[in-house]
C-alpha positions as CSV (number, residue, x, y, z in Angstrom):
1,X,91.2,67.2,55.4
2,X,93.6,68.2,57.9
3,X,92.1,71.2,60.5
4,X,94.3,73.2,62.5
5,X,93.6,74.8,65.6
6,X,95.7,77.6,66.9
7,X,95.0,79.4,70.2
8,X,97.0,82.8,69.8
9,X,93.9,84.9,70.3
10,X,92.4,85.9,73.9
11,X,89.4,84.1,74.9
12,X,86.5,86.1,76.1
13,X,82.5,85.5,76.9
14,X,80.1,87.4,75.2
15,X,76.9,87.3,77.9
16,X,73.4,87.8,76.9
17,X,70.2,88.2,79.8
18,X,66.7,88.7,79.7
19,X,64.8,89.7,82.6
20,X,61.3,88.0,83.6
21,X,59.5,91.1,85.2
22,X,56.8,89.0,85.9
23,X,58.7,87.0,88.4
24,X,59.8,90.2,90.3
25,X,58.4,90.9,93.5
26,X,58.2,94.3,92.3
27,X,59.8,96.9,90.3
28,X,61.9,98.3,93.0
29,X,63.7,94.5,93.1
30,X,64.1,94.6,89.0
31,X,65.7,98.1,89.2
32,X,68.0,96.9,92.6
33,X,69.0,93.6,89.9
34,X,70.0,96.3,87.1
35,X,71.8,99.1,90.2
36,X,73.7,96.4,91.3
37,X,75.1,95.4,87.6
38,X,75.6,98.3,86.3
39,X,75.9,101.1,88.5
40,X,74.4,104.0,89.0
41,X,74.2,108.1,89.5
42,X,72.9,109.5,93.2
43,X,71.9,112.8,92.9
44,X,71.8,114.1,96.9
45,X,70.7,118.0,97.1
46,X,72.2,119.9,100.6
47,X,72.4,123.3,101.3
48,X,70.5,124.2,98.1
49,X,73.3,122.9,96.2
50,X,73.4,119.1,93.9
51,X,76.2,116.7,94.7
52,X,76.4,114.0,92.6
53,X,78.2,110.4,93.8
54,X,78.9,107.3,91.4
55,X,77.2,104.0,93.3
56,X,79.9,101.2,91.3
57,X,77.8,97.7,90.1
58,X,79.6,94.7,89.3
59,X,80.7,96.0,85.6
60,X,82.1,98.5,87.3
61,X,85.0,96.6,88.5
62,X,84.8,94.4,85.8
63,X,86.9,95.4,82.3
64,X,83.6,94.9,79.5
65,X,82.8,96.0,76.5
66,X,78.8,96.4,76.1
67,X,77.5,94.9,73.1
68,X,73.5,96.0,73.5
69,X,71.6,96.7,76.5
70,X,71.2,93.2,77.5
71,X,74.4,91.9,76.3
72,X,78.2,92.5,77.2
73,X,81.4,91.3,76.4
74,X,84.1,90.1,79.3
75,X,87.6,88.7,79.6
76,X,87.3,85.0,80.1
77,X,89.1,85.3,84.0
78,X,86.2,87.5,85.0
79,X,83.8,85.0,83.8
80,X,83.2,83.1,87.4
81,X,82.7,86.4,89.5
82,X,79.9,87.4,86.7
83,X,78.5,84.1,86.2
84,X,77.9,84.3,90.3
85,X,76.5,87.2,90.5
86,X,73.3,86.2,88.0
87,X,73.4,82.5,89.7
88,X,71.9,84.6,92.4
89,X,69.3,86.2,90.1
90,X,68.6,83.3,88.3
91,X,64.9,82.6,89.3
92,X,64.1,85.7,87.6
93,X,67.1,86.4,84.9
94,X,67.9,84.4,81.9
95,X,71.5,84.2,81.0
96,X,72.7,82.7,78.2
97,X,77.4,82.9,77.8
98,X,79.1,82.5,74.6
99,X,82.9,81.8,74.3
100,X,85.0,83.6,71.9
101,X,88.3,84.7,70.8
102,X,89.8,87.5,69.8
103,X,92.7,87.8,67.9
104,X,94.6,90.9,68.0
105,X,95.4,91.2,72.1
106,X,96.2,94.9,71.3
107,X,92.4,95.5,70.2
108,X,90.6,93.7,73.1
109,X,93.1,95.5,75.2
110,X,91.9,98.5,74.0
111,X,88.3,97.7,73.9
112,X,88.6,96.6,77.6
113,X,90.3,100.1,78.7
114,X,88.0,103.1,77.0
115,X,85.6,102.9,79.4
């Protein structure tokens, strides 16, 4: 049997984590882990009026597509910036990567830019 092996697709990582809450020193550090990943919405009232700023995480600069709330798709080049990021959270957050590829560059493209 003869098995052939083309690499014509775009390789990405699909990265899964789980949190340990019970190795956080409290709850404020287990938010801070999730504000600096994903991002977040300050709401700051002045003058009796609400302004609203956008507080960028890591995926923020990083093209992903998000699979499930613990698991998110990358491009394989972002793969060392992320992988960093949870080496430093990894006495308390369980990572797990998975490489893939996709085929049709066109889609991931896409997938990658409707954020």
């Amino acid at each position: 049997m003869r098995v052939e092996i083309r690499n014509n697709g775009v390789p990405v990582a699909i990265i899964t984590f789980h949190t340990n809450p019970e190795k956080f020193d409290s709850d404020y550090e287990r938010i801070k882990f999730f504000k600096e990943l994903h991002g977040w919405n300050q709401t700051v009232p002045k003058n009796g009026k609400k302004y609203e700023y956008r507080r960028p995480g890591l995926l923020d600069e990083i093209p992903h597509v998000k699979i499930a709330d613990s698991a998110f798709m990358i491009a394989m080049e972002n793969m060392d910036r992320v992988m960093s990021y949870f080496q430093e959270w990894s006495d308390k957050v369980e990572c797990e990567m998975m490489e893939a590829m996709i085929k049709d560059r066109g889609k991931i493209e896409q997938l990658f830019h409707e954020q």
